[in-house]
C-alpha positions as CSV (number, residue, x, y, z in Angstrom):
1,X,0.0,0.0,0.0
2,X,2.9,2.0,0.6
3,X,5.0,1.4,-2.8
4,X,7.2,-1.1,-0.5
5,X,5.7,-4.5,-1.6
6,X,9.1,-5.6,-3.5
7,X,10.8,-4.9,-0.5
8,X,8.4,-6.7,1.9
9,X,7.9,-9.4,-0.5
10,X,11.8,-10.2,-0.6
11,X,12.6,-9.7,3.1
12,X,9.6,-12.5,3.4
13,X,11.3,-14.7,1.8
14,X,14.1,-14.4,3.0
15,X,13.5,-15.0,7.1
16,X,11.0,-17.4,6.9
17,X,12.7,-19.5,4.0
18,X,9.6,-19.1,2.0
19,X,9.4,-20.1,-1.9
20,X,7.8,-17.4,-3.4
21,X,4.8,-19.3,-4.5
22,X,4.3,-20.2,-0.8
23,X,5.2,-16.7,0.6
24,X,2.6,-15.3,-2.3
25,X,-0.1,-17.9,-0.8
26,X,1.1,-16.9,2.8
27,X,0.1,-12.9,1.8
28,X,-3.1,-13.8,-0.2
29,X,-3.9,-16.0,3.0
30,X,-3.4,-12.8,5.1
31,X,-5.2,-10.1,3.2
32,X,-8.5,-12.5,3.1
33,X,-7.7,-12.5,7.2
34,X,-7.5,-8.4,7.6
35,X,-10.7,-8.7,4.6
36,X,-12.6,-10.3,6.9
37,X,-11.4,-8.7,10.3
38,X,-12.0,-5.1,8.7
39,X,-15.8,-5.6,8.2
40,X,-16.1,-5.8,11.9
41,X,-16.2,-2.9,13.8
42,X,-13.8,-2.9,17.1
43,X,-13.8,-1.6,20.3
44,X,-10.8,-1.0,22.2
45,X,-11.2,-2.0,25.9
46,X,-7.8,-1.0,28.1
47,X,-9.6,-1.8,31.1
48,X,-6.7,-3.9,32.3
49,X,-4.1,-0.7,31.8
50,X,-6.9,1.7,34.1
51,X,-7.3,-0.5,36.4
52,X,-3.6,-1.2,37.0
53,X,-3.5,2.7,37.7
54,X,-2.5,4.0,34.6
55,X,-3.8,7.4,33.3
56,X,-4.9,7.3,29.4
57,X,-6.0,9.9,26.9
58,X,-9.5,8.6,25.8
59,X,-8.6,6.1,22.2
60,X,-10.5,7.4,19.6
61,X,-13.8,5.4,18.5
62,X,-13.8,3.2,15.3
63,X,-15.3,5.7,13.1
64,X,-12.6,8.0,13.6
65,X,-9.4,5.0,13.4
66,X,-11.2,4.4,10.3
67,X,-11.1,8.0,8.9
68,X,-7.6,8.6,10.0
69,X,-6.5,5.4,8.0
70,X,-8.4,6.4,5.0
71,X,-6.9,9.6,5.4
72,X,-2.9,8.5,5.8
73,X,-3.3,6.0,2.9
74,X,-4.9,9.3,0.7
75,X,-1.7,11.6,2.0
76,X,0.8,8.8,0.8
77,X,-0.5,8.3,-2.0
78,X,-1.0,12.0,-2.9
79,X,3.1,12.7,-1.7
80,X,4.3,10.3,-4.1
81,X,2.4,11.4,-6.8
């Protein structure tokens, strides 16, 4: 998404000892995951961090993680134009 595939791709391959038909089945296999897991719309609980006493900034809902992606991905895109 970032113009760094070839990069990514070959540093795959190269610690997990992938061939690249497997490592190009391993990232297919992966996007259909974040596919999936995308449709759903999560909440972050960090209960367990305020209730161990630590002080947090509120996280922002989903609506806005998903605006602020939509937005990065626009600004890169736009910067290497």
């Amino acid at each position: 998404m970032r113009g760094l595939e070839a990069r990514a791709f070959a540093h795959l391959t190269k610690v997990t000892g992938m061939t690249g038909e497997a490592a190009r089945q391993h990232v297919r296999d992966a996007f259909d995951v974040w596919e999936r897991r995308s449709r759903v719309t999560w909440e972050l609980d960090l209960g367990i961090l305020t209730k161990a006493g630590i002080t947090l900034a509120p996280p922002p809902g989903a609506g806005e993680r998903a605006r602020t992606a939509e937005e990065t991905l626009r600004r890169e895109a736009e910067r290497r134009r």
